[in-house]
C-alpha positions as CSV (number, residue, x, y, z in Angstrom):
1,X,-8.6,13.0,1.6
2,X,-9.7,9.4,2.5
3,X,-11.8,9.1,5.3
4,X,-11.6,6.4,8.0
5,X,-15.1,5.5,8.9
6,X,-16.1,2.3,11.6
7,X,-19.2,1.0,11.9
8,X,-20.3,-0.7,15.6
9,X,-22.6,-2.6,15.4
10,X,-24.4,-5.9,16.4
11,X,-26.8,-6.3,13.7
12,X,-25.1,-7.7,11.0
13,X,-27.9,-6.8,8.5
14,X,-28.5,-3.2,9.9
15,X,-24.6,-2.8,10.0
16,X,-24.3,-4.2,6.2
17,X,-27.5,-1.7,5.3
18,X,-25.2,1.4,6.9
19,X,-21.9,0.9,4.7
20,X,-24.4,0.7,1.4
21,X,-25.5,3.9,2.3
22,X,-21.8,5.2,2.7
23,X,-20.5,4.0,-0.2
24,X,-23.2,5.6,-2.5
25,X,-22.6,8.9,-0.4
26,X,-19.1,8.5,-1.1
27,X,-19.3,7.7,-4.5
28,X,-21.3,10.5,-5.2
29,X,-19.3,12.9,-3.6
30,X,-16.4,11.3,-5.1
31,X,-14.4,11.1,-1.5
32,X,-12.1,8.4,-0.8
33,X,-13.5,5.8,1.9
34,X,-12.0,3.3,4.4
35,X,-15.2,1.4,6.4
36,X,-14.1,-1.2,9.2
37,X,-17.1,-3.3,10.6
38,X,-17.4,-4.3,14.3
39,X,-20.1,-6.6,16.0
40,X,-19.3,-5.6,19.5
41,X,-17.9,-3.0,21.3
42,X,-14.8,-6.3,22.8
43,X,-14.1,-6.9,19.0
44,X,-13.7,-2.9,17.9
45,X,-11.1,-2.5,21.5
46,X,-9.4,-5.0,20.4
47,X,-8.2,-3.7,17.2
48,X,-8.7,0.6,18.2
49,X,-5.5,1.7,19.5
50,X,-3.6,5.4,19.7
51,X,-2.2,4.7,15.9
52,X,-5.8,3.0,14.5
53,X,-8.1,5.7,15.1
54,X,-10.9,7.2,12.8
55,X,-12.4,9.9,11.8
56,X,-16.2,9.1,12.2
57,X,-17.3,6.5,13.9
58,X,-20.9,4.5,13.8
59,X,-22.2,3.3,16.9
60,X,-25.0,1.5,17.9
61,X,-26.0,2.0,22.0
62,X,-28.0,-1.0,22.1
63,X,-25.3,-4.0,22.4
64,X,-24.8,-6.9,23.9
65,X,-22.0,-6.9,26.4
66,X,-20.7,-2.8,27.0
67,X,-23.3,-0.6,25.1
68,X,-22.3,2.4,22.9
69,X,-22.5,4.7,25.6
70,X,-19.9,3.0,28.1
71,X,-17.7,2.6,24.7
72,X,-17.7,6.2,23.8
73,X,-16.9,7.5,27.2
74,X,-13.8,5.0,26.9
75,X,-13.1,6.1,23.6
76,X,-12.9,9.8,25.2
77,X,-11.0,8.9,27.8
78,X,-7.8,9.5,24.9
79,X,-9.8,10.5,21.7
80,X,-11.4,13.4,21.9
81,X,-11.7,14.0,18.0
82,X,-13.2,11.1,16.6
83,X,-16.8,12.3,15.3
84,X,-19.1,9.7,17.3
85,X,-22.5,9.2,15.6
86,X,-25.1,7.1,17.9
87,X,-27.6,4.9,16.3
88,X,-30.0,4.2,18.8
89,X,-33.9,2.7,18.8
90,X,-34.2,5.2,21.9
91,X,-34.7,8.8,22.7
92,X,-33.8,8.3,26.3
93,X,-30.2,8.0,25.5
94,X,-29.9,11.5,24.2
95,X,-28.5,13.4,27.1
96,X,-25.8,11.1,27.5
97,X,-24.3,11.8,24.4
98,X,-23.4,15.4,25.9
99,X,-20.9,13.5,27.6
100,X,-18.9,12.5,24.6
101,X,-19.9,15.3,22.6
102,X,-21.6,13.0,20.0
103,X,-21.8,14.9,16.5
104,X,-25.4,13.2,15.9
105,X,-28.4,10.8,17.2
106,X,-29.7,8.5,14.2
107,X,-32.7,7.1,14.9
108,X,-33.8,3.8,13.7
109,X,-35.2,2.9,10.9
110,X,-31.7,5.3,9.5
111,X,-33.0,7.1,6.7
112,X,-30.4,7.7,4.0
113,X,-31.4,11.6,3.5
114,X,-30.4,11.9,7.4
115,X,-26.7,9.8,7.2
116,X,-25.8,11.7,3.9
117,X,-26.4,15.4,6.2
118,X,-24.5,13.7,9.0
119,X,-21.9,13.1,7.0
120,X,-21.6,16.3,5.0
121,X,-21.8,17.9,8.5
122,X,-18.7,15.6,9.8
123,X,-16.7,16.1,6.9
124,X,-17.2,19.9,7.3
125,X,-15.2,19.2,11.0
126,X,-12.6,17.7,9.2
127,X,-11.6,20.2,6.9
128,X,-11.8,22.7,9.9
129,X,-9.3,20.1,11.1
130,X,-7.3,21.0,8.8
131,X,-6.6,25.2,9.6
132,X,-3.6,26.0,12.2
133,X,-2.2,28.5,14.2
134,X,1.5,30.1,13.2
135,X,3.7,32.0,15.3
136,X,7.5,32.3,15.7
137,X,8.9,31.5,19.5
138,X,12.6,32.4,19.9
139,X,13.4,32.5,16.4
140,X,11.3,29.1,15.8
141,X,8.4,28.3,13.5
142,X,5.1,27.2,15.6
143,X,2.5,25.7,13.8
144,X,-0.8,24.7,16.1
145,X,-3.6,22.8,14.9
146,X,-7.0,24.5,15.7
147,X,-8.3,20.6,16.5
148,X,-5.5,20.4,19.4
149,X,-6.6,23.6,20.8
150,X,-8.5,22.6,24.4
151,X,-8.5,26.0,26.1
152,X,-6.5,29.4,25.7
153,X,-6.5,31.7,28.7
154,X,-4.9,35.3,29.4
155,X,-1.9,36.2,31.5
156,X,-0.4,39.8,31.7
157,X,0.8,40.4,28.3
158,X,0.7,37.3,27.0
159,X,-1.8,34.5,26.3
160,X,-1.0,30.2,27.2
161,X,-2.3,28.5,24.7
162,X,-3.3,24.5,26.4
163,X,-3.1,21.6,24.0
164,X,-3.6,17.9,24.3
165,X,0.5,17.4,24.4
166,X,2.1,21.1,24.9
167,X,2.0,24.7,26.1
168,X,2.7,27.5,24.1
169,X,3.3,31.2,25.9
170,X,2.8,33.9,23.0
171,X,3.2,37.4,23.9
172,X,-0.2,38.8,22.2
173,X,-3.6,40.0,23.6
174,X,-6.5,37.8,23.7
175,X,-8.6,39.9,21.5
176,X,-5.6,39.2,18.4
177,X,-5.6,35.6,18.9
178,X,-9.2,35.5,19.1
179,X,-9.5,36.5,15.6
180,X,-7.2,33.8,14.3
181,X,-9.7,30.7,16.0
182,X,-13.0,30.5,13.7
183,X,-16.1,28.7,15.4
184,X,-15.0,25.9,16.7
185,X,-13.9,28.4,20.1
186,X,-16.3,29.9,22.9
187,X,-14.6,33.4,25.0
188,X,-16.7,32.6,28.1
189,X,-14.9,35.6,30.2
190,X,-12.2,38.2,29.6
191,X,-9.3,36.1,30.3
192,X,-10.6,32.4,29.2
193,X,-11.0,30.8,25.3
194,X,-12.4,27.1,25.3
195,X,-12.6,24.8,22.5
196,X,-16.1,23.6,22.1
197,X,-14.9,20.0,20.7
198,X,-13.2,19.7,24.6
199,X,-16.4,20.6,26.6
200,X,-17.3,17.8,28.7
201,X,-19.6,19.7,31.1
202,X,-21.5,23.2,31.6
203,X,-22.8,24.4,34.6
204,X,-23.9,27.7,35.6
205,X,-20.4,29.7,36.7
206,X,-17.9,26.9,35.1
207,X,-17.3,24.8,32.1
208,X,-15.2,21.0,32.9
209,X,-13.3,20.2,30.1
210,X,-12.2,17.2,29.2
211,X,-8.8,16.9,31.0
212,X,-10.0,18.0,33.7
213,X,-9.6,21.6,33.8
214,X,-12.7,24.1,34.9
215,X,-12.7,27.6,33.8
216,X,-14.8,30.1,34.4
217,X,-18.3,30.9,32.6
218,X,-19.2,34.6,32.5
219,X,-22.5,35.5,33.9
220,X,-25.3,35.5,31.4
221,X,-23.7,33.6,29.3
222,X,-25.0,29.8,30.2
223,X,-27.7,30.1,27.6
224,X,-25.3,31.5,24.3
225,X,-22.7,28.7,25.0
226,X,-25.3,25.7,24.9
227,X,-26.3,26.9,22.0
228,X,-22.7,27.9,20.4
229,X,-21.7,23.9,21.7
230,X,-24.9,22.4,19.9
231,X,-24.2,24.2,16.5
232,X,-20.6,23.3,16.6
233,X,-21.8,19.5,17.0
């Protein structure tokens, strides 16, 4: 596996210090590594497109010209699986890393003890990447990703499963399906799956996800999901 890793970042000696420490956790976990350096958020848009994405990306919020924050809600706008890791000076940014469902806060100075768990953690979403759904549609081989998965809901017999590109109509109950998920999915009423990784929002009755779509949140259950959205992350 070699992972694609960007660090953003407009302190070249802080940004220099942060791929040190990822190449000794790579070496020693003897995982292939790809690091691209940015000084701005302008210079990493100019080069990030739908066919140059990465897997984890370091980003600092305190920038000249757009901040992390305004790049990461760009960045979601079309990539909702990138693992986003803020670097930040600042507490007071925390809450808006809900937003983009940021994987971690790293608080400077960045200890090396703290990025080596951030990374174990993200490469741990990877390899969850990784597992699939099978099922066979009118004779035809269907092979989901989990990762695509944004919500699953109930109809009748059947169950429509909602990804970022198609729709799939399976005839199975809920409760079968909902074996075949792991943790990275939240049944927040009878009839309704979400994928955590899509959450962009959770009120009190509805979660927003992040094309747009609100479904339902069971009563009682505010609590369990916020903390079944924070483990996931």
């Amino acid at each position: 596996m070699e992972i694609r890793m960007a660090i953003c970042d407009d302190e070249q000696q802080q940004a220099e210090y942060i791929r040190a420490i990822i190449n000794k956790w790579a070496e020693q976990n003897r995982i292939q590594i790809r690091t691209d350096m940015f000084s701005s958020a302008e210079d990493f848009k100019s080069t990030w497109n739908e066919s140059e994405k990465y897997d984890i990306l370091l980003l600092d919020i305190q920038m000249g010209g757009q901040n992390g924050v305004e790049l990461a809600k760009e960045i979601r706008k079309s990539d909702t699986k990138t693992s986003i890791v803020f670097i930040t000076g600042f507490a007071d940014y925390m809450a808006e890393g809900y937003d983009v469902s940021a994987l971690h806060y790293l608080m400077k100075p960045v200890k090396e003890d703290k990025l080596f768990e951030v990374f174990d953690k993200a490469v741990k979403n990877l390899e969850k990447d990784t597992e699939f759904l099978s099922f066979t549609i009118n004779r035809k081989d269907i092979f989901i990703p989990l990762r695509d998965i944004i919500y699953i809901e109930s109809s009748l017999h059947y169950v429509i499963i909602n990804t970022e590109r198609e729709q799939y109509k399976i005839k199975m109950p809920l409760a079968e399906i909902e074996t075949k998920l792991g943790g990275g999915f939240y049944k927040c009423t009878r009839s309704f799956i979400v994928g955590l990784r899509y959450i962009r929002r959770i009120s009190k009755d509805e979660i927003i996800l992040t094309d747009g779509v609100s479904v339902p949140l069971g009563r009682g259950l505010y609590k369990d999901i916020n903390k079944a959205f924070i483990k996931y992350f």
